[in-house]
C-alpha positions as a Markdown table, in Angstrom:
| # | Residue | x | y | z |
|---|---|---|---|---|
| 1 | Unk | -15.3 | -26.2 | -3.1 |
| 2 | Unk | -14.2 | -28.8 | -0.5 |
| 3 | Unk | -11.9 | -28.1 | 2.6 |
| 4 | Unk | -10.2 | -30.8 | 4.4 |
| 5 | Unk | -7.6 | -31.0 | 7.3 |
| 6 | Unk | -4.4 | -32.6 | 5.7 |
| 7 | Unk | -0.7 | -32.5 | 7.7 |
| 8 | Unk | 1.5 | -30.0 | 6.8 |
| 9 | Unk | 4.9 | -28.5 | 7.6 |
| 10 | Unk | 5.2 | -24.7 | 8.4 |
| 11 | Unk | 8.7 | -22.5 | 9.0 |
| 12 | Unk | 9.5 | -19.5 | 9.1 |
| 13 | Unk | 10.8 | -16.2 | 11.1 |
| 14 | Unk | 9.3 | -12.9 | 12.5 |
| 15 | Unk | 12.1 | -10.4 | 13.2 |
| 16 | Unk | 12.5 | -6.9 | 14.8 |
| 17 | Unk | 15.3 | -4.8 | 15.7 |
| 18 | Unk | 14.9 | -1.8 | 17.6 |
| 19 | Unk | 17.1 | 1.5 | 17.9 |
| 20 | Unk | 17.3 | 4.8 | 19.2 |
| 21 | Unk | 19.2 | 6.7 | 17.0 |
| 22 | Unk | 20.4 | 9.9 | 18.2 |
| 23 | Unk | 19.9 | 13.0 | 15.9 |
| 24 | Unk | 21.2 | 15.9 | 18.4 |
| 25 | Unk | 21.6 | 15.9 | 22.5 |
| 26 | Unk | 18.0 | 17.2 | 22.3 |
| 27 | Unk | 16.2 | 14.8 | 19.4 |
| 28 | Unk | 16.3 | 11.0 | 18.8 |
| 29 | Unk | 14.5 | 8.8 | 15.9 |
| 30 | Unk | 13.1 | 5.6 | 17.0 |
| 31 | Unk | 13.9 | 3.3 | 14.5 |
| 32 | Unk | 12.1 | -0.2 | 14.1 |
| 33 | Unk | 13.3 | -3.1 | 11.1 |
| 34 | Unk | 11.2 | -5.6 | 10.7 |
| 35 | Unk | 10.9 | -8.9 | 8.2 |
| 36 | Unk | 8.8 | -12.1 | 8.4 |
| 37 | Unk | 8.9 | -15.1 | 5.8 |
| 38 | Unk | 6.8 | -18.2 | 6.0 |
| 39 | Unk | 6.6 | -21.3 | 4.2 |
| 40 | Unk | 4.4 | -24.6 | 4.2 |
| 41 | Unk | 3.9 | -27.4 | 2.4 |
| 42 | Unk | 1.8 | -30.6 | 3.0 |
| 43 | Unk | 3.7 | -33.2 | 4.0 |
| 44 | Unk | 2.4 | -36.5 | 2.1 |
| 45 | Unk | 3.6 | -35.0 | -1.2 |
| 46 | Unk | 6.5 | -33.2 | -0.4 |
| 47 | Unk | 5.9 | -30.5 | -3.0 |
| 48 | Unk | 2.8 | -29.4 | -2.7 |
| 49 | Unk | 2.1 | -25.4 | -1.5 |
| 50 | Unk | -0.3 | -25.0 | 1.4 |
| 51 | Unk | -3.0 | -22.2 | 0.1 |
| 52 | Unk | -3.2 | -18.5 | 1.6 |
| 53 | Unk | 0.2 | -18.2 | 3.0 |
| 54 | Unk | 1.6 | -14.7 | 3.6 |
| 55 | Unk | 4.4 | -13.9 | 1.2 |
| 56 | Unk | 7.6 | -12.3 | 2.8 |
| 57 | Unk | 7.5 | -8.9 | 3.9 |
| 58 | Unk | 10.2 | -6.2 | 5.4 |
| 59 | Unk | 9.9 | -2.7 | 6.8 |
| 60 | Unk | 10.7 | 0.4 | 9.1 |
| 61 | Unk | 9.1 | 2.5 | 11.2 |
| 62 | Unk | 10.8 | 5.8 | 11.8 |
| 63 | Unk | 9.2 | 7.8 | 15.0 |
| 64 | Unk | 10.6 | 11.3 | 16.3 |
| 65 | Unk | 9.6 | 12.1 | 19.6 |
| 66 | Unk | 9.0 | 15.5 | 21.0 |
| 67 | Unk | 7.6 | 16.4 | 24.3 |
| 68 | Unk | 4.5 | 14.8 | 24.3 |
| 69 | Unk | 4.3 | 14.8 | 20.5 |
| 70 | Unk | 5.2 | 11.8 | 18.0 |
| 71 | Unk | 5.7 | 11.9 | 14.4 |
| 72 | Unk | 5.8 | 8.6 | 12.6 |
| 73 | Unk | 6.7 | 7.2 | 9.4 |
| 74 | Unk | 6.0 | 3.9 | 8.3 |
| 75 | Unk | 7.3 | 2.0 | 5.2 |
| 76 | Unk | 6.2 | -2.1 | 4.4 |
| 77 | Unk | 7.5 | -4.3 | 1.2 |
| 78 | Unk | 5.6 | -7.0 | 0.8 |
| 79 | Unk | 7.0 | -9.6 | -1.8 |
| 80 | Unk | 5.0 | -11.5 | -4.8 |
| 81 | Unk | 3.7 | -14.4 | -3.5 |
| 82 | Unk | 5.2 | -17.3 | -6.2 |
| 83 | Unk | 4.7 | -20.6 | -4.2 |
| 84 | Unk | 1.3 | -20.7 | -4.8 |
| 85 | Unk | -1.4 | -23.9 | -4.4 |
| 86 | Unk | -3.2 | -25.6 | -6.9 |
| 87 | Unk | -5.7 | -23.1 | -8.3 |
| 88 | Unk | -4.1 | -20.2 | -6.5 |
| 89 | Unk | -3.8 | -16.7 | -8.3 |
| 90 | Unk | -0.5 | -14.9 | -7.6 |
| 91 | Unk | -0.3 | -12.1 | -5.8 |
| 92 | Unk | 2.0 | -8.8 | -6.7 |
| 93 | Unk | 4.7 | -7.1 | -4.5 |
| 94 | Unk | 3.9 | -3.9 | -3.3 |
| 95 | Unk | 4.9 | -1.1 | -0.9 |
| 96 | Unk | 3.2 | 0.7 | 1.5 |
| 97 | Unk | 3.8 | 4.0 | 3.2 |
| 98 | Unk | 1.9 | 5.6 | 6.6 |
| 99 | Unk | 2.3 | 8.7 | 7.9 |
| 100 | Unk | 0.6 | 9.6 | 11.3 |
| 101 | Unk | 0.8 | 12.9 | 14.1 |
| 102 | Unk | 0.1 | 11.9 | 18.0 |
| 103 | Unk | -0.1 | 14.1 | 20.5 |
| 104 | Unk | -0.7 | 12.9 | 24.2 |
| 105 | Unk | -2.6 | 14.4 | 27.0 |
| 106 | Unk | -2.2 | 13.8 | 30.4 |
| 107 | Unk | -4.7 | 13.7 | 33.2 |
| 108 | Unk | -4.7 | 13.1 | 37.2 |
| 109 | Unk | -5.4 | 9.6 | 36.7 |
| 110 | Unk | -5.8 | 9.0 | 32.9 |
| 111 | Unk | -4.4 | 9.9 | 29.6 |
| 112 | Unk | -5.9 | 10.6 | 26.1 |
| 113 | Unk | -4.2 | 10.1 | 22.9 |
| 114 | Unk | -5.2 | 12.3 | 20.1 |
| 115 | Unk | -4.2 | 11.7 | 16.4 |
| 116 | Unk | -3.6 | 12.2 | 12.9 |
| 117 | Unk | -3.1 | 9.0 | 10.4 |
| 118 | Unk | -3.0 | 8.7 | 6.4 |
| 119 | Unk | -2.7 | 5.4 | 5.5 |
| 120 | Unk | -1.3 | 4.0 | 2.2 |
| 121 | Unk | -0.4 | 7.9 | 1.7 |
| 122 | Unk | 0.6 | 6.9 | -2.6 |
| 123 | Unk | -2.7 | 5.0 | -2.8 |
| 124 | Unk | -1.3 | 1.5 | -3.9 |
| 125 | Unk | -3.4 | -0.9 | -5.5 |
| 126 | Unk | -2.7 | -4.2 | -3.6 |
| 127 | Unk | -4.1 | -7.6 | -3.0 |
| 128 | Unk | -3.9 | -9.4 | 0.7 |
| 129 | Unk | -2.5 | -13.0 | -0.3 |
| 130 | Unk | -4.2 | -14.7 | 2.3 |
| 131 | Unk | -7.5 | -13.3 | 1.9 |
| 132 | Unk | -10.4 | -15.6 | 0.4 |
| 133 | Unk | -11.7 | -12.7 | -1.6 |
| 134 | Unk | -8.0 | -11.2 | -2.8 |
| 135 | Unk | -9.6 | -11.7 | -6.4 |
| 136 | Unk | -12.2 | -9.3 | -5.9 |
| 137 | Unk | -11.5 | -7.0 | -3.3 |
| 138 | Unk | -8.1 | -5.2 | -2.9 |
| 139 | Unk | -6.7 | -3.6 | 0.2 |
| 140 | Unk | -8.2 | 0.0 | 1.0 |
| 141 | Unk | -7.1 | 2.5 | -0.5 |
| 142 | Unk | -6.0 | 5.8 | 0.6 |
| 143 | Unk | -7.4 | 6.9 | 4.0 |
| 144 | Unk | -7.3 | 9.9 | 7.0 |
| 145 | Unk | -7.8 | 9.0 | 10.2 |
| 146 | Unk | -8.4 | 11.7 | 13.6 |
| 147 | Unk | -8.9 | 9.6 | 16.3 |
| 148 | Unk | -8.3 | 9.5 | 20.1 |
| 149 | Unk | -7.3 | 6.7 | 22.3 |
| 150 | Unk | -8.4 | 6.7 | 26.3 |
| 151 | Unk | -6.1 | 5.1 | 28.7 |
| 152 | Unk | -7.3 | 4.7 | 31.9 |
């Protein structure tokens, strides 16, 4: 196969909306929306779809703070991908749901953050649309993460 720089148009939006949404005087839920859409096409035909463009997504992120723990919930929709290129393979719609513990520890002059992640917690079968493999290999499946972050 053959790659070759051609002009193209590209638009589009990334959006986020933040909120603190109070649950009592004591507890609050940290509430994040997000969507982005893009769109190209080359611009001597017109018509023609630019290759391995993300197809729209939305989500929210719900986080409940306590002390110096956070729980978090994360959901993403990302749409089928229908404006495809010429020899392009569609890609499905598909959600995606995280769930993740963090607890932070301070120091004198550092912190450490310590944590608990499952990602894609339903274990979705899901292809990345702009991914020169998304024929072959799908997105991970199911995983658990424990990790710790320095900050110093």
């Amino acid at each position: 196969m053959r790659y070759a720089n051609r002009d193209a148009q590209f638009y589009g939006f990334e959006a986020q909306y933040n909120q603190k949404l109070d649950v009592n005087n004591d507890y609050w839920l940290d509430m994040t929306l997000f969507a982005d859409y893009v769109r190209a096409k080359f611009t001597e035909s017109g018509k023609e779809d630019v290759p391995r463009i993300t197809p729209p997504s939305i989500g929210m992120s719900l986080a409940l703070p306590y002390d110096l723990w956070i729980a978090q919930a994360d959901l993403r929709h990302v749409f089928k991908q229908t404006n495809n290129a010429k020899l392009e393979t569609e890609t499905n719609s598909y959600n995606q749901f995280d769930l993740m513990l963090k607890r932070e520890i301070n120091f004198e002059k550092s912190s450490v953050d310590v944590y608990f992640k499952i990602n894609n917690l339903f274990d979705i079968k899901a292809r990345e649309h702009a991914s020169f493999s998304k024929d072959y290999v799908p997105l991970a499946g199911r995983s658990v993460q424990l990790g710790m972050k320095l900050f110093y």
